[in-house]
GULUMVEX-220229 format. One record per residue: residue number from 1; x, y, z of N, C-alpha, C, O, CB in turn; residue in three letters. Coordinates in steps of 0.2 Angstrom, whole numbers. Glycine has a CB too. Layout:
% GULUMVEX-220229
+-----+-------+-------+-------+-------+-------+-------+-------+-------+-------+-------+-------+-------+-------+-------+-------+-----+
|   k |  n.px |  n.py |  n.pz | ca.px | ca.py | ca.pz |  c.px |  c.py |  c.pz |  o.px |  o.py |  o.pz | cb.px | cb.py | cb.pz |   r |
+-----+-------+-------+-------+-------+-------+-------+-------+-------+-------+-------+-------+-------+-------+-------+-------+-----+
| NUM |     X |     Y |     Z |     X |     Y |     Z |     X |     Y |     Z |     X |     Y |     Z |     X |     Y |     Z | ala |
...
+-----+-------+-------+-------+-------+-------+-------+-------+-------+-------+-------+-------+-------+-------+-------+-------+-----+
//
This chain:
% GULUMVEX-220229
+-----+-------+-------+-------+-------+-------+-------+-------+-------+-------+-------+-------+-------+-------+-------+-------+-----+
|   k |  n.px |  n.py |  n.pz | ca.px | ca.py | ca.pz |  c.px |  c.py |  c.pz |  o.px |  o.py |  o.pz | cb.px | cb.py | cb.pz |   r |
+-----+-------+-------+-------+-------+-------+-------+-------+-------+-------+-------+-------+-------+-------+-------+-------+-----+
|   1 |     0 |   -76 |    33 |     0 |   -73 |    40 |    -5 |   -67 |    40 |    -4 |   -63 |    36 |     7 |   -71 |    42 | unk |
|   2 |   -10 |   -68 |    44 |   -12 |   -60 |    44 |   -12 |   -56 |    49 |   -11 |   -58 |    55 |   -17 |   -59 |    42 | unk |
|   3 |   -15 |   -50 |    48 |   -12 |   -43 |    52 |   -15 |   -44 |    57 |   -20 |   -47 |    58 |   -15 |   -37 |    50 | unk |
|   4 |    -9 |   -42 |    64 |   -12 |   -41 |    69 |   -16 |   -35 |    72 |   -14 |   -30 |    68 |    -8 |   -42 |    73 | unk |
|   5 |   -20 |   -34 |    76 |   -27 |   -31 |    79 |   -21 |   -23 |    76 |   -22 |   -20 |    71 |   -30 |   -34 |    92 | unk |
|   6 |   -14 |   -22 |    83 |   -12 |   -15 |    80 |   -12 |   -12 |    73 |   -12 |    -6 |    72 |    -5 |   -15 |    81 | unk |
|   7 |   -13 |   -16 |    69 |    -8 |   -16 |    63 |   -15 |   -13 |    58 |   -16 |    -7 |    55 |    -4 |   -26 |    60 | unk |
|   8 |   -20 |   -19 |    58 |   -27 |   -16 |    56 |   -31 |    -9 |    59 |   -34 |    -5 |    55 |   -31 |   -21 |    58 | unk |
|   9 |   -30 |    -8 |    65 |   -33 |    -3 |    67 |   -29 |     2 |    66 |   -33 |     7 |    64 |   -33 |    -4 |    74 | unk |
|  10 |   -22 |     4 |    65 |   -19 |    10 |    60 |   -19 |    11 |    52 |   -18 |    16 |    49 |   -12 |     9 |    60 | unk |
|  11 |   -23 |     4 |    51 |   -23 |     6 |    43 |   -32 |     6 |    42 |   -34 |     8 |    36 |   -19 |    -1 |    36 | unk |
|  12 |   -37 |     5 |    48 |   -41 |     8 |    48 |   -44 |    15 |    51 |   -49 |    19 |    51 |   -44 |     5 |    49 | unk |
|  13 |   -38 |    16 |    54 |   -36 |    25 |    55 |   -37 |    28 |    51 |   -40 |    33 |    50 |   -30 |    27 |    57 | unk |
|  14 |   -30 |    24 |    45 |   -27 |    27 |    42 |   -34 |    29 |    33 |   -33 |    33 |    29 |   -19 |    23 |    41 | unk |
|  15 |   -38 |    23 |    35 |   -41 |    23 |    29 |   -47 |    29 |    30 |   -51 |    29 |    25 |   -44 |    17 |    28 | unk |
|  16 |   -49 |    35 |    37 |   -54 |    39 |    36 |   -51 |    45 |    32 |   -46 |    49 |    34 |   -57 |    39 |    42 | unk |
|  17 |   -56 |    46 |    28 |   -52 |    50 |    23 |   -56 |    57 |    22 |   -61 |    57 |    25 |   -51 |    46 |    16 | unk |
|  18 |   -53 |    62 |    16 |   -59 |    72 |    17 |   -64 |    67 |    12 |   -70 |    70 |    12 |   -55 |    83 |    12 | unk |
|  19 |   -63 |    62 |     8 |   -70 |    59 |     2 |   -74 |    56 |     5 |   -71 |    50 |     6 |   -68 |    55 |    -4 | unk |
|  20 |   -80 |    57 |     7 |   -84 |    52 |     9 |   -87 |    45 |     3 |   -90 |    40 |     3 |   -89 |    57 |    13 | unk |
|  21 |   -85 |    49 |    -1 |   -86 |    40 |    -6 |   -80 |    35 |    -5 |   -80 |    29 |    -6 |   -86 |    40 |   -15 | unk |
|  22 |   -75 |    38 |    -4 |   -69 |    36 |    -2 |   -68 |    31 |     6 |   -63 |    27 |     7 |   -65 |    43 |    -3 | unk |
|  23 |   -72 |    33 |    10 |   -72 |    30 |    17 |   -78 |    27 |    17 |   -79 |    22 |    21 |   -72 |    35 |    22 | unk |
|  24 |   -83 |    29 |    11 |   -89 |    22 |    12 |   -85 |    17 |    10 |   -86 |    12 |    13 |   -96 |    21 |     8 | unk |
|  25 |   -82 |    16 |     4 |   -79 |    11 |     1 |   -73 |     7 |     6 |   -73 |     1 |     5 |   -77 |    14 |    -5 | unk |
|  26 |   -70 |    11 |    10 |   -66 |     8 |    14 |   -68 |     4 |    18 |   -66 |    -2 |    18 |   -63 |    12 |    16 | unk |
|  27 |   -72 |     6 |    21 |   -77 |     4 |    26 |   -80 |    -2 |    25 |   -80 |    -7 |    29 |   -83 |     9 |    25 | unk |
|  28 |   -83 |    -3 |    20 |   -88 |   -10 |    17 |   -80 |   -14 |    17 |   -79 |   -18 |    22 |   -93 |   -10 |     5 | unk |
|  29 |   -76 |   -12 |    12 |   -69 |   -16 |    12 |   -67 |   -21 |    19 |   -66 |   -27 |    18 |   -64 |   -10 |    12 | unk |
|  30 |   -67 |   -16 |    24 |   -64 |   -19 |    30 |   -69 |   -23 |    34 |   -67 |   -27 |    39 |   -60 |   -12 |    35 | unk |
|  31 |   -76 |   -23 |    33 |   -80 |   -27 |    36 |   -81 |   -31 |    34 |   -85 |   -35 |    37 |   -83 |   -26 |    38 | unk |
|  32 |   -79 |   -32 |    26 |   -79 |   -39 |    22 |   -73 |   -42 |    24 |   -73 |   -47 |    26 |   -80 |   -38 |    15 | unk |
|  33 |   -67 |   -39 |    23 |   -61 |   -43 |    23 |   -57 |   -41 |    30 |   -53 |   -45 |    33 |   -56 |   -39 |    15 | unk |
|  34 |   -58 |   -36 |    33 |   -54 |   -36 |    40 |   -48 |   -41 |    42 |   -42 |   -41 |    41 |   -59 |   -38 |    45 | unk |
|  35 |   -52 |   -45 |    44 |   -51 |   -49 |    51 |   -47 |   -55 |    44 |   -45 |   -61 |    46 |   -60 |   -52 |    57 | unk |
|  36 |   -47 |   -55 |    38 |   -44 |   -63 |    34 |   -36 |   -58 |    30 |   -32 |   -61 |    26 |   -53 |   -68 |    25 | unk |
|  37 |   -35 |   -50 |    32 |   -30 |   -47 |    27 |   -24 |   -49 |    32 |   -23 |   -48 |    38 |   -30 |   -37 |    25 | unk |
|  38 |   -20 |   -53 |    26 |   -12 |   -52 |    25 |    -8 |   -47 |    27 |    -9 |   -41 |    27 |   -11 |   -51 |    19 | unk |
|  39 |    -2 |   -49 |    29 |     3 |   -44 |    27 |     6 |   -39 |    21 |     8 |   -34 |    22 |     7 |   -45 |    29 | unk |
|  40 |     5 |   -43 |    15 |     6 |   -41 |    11 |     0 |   -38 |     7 |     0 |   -35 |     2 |     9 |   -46 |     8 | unk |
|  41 |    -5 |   -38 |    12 |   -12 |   -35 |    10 |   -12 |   -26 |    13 |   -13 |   -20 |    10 |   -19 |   -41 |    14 | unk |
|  42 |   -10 |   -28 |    19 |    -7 |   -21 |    22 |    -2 |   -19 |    20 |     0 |   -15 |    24 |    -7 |   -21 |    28 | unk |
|  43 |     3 |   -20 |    16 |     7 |   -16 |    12 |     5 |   -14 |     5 |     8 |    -9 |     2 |    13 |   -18 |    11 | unk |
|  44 |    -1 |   -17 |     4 |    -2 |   -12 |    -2 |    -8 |   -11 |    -1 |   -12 |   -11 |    -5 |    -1 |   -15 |   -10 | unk |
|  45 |   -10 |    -9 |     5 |   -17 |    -3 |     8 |   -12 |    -1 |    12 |   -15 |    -1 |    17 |   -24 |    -6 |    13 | unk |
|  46 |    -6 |     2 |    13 |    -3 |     6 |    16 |     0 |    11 |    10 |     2 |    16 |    11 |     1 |     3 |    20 | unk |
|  47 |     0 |     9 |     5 |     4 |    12 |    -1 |    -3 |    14 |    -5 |    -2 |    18 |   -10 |    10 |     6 |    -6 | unk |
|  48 |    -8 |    12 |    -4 |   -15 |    14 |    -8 |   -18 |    23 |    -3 |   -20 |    28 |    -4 |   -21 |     5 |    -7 | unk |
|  49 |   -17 |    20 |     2 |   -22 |    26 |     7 |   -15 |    32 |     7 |   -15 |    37 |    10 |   -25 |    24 |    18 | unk |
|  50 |   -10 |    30 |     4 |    -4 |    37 |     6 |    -4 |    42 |    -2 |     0 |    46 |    -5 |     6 |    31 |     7 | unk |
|  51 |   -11 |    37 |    -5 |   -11 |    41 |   -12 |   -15 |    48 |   -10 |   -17 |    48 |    -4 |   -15 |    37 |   -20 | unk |
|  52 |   -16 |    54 |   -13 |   -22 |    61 |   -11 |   -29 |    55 |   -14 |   -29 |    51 |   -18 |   -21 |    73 |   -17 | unk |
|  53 |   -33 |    60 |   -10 |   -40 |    58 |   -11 |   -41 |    56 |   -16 |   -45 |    51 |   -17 |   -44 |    61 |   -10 | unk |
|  54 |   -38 |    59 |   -25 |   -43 |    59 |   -30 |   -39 |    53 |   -34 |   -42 |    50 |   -38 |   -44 |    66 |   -34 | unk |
|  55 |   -33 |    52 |   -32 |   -29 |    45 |   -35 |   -34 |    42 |   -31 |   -39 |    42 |   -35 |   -21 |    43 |   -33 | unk |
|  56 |   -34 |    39 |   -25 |   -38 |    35 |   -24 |   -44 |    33 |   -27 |   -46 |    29 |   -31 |   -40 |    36 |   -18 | unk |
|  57 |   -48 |    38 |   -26 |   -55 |    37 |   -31 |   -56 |    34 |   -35 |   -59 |    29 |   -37 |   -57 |    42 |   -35 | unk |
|  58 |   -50 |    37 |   -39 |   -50 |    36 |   -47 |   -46 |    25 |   -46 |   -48 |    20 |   -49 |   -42 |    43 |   -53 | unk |
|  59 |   -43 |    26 |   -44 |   -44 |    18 |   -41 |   -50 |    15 |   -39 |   -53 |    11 |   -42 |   -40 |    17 |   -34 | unk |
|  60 |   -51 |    16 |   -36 |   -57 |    14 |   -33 |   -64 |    12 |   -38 |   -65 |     6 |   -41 |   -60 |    19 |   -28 | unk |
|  61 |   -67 |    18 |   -39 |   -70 |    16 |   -43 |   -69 |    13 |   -50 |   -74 |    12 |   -54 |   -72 |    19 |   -42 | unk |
|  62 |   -64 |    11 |   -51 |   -61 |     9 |   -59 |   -61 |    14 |   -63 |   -62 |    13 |   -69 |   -65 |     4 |   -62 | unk |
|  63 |   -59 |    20 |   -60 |   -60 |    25 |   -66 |   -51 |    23 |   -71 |   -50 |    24 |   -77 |   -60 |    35 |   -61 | unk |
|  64 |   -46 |    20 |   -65 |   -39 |    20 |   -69 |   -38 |    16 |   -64 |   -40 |    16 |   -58 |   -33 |    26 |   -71 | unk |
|  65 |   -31 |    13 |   -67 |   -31 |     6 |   -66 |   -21 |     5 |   -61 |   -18 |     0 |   -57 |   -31 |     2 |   -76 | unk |
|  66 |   -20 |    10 |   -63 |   -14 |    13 |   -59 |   -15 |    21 |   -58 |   -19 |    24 |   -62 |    -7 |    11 |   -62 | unk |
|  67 |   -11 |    24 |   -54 |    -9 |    30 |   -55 |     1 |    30 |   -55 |     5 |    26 |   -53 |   -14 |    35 |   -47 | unk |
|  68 |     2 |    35 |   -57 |     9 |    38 |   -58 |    14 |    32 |   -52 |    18 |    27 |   -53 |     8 |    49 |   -55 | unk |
|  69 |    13 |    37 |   -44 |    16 |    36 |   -39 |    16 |    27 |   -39 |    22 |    26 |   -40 |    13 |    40 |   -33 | unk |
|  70 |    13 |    23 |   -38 |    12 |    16 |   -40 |    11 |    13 |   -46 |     8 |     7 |   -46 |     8 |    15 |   -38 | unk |
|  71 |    15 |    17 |   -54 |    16 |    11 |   -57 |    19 |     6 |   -56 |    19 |     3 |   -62 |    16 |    12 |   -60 | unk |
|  72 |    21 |     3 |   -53 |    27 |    -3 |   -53 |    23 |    -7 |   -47 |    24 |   -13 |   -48 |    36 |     0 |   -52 | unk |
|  73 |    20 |    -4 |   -41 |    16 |    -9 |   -38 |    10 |   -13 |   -41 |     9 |   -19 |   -40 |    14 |    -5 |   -33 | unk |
|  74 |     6 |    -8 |   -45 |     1 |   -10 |   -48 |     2 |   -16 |   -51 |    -3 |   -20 |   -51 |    -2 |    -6 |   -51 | unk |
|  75 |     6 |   -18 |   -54 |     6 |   -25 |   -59 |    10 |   -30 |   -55 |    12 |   -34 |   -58 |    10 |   -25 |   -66 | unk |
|  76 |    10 |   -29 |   -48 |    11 |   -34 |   -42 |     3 |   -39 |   -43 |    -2 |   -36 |   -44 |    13 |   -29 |   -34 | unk |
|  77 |     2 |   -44 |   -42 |    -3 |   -47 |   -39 |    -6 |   -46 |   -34 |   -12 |   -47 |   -33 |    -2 |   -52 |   -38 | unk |
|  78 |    -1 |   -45 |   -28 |    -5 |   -43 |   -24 |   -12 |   -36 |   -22 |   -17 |   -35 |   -19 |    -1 |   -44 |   -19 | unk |
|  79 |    -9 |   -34 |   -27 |    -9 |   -26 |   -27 |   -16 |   -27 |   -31 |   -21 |   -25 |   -29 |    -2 |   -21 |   -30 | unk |
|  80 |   -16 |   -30 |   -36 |   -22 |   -34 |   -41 |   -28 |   -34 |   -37 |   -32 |   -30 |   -37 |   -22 |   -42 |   -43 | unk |
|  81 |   -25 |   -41 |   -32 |   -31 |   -43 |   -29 |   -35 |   -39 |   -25 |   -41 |   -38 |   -25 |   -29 |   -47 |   -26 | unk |
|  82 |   -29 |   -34 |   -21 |   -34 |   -31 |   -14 |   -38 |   -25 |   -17 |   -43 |   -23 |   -15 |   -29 |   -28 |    -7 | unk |
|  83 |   -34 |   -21 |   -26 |   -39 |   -17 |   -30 |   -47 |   -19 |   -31 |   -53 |   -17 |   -30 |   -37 |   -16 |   -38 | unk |
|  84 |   -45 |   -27 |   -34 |   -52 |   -30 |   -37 |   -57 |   -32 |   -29 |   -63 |   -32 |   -31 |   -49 |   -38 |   -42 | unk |
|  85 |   -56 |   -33 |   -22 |   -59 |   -34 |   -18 |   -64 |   -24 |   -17 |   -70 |   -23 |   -17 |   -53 |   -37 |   -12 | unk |
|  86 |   -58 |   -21 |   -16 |   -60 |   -16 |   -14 |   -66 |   -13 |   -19 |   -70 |    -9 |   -17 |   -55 |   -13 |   -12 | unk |
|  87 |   -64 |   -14 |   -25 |   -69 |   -13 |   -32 |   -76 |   -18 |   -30 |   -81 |   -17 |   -34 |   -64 |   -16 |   -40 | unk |
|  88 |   -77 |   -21 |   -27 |   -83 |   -26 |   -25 |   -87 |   -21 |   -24 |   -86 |   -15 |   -24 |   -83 |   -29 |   -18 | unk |
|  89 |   -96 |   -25 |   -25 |  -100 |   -18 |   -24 |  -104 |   -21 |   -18 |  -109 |   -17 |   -16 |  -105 |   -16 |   -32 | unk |
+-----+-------+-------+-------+-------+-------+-------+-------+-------+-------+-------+-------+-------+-------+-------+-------+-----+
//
């Protein structure tokens, strides 16, 4: 099932961020994947954009592979997947 129009449009609210590497990356994200994310895709980009900026980053760019607040999500699959999309170049 995926996200409806509301649902996306709050977590691309929610995805403008104070890092501007952090909102390009989002950015490419949602215009590649938008319109095909899950619900289960939007719970773990709801638990991803609720980290501070520099967790994120350090996700993002693959600097680390979990942070603290999400270890136990991170070895979810789904949570895999939508890192390794967002890690796209």
């Amino acid at each position: 099932m995926t996200l409806g129009n509301a649902e996306l449009y709050r977590l691309k609210s929610d995805a403008r961020r104070g890092l501007l590497e952090n909102d390009l990356i989002l950015q490419r994200f949602f215009e590649r994947y938008g319109a095909q994310l899950s619900v289960d895709d939007g719970k773990v980009l709801t638990q991803l954009l609720a980290l501070e900026d520099n967790d994120l980053m350090d996700l993002l760019i693959g600097r680390k592979d979990s942070v603290a607040a999400l270890d136990r999500e991170a070895q979810s699959n789904s949570f895999k997947a939508v890192l390794q999309k967002l890690r796209e170049k």
